[in-house]
N, C-alpha and C positions, 0 to 999 in steps of 0.2 A: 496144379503146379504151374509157376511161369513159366516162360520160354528161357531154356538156360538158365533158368533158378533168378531171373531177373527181376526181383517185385518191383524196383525201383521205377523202371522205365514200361514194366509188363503185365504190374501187381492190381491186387485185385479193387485197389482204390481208383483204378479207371473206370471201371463199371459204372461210376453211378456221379465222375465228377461233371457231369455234365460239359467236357469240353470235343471237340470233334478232332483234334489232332490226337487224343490220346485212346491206350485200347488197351483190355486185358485180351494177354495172348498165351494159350495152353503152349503147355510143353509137348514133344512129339508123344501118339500110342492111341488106341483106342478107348472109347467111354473117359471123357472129359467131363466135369463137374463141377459145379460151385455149388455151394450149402450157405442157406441166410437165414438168422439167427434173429429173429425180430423180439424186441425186449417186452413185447406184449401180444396179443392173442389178435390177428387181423383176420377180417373174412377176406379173401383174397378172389379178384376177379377177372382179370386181366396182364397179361407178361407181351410186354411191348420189349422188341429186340433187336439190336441192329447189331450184324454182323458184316466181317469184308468177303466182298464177294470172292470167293474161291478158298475161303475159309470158315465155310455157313457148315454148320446140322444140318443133316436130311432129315433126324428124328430127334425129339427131345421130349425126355418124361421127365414129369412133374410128378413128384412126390412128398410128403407134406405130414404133417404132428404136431402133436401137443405134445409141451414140457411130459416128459416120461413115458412117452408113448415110442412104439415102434414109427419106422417109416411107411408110408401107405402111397399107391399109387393112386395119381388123381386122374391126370390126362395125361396123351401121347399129343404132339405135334408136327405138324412136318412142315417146316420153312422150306422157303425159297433159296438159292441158291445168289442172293444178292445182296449190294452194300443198302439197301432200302430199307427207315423202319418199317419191321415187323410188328404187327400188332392179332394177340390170340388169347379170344374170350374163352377164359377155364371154369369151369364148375367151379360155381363158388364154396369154398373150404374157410373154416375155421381153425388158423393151424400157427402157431409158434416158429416153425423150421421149414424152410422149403429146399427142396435139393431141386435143383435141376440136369438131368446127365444128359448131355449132348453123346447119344451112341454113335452117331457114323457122320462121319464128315466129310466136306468134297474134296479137304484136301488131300495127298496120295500120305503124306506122314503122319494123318490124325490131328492136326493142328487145327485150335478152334482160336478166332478172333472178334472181340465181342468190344463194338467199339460203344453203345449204350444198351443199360439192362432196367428197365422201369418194372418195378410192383404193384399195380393199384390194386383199390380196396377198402375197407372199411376198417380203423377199429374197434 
């Protein structure tokens, strides 16, 4: 969820619009998430992140499927606590859907700020 139910200015088309003034920003609580829905089957190798500093994951699990599959844990992370990309080579997976849950964050209200989210990988 946005912050304040705001997609306009908060929503989840900042992730990936490649600009540095914009961000998606959770709403207040703990275990934040986003789920990507790729319209074909990618080996996935790499999740490059950039968060604002004081609004980073301490931990973030990767989890991942095929069309009609359950969700499977791939890897755990643990960023840094800065507005710097982040860049963290995963097991590469062959997978349709990828969740990622940010569990614990630095901030004191659970608020996650994600101002780029890159996926590399293979189709």
């Amino acid at each position: 969820a946005a912050l304040n139910r705001d997609v306009k200015q908060f929503g989840k088309q900042h992730l990936f619009d490649g600009s540095e003034e914009t961000c998606w920003n959770s709403d207040e609580g703990t275990s934040q998430w986003v789920t990507l829905d790729f319209p074909q089957p990618v080996k996935v190798s790499q999740l490059h992140i950039q968060f604002q500093g004081g609004f980073s994951s301490r931990l973030c699990t990767l989890e991942g499927c095929r069309t009609g599959e359950g969700l499977v844990k791939i890897s755990e992370l643990y960023p840094q606590d800065s507005h710097a990309l982040q860049i963290f080579q995963v097991e590469e997976t062959v997978l349709d859907k990828l969740r990622i849950t940010f569990g614990s964050s630095t901030d004191f209200f659970g608020r996650i700020v994600v101002y780029h989210l890159g996926v590399l990988g293979e189709r």
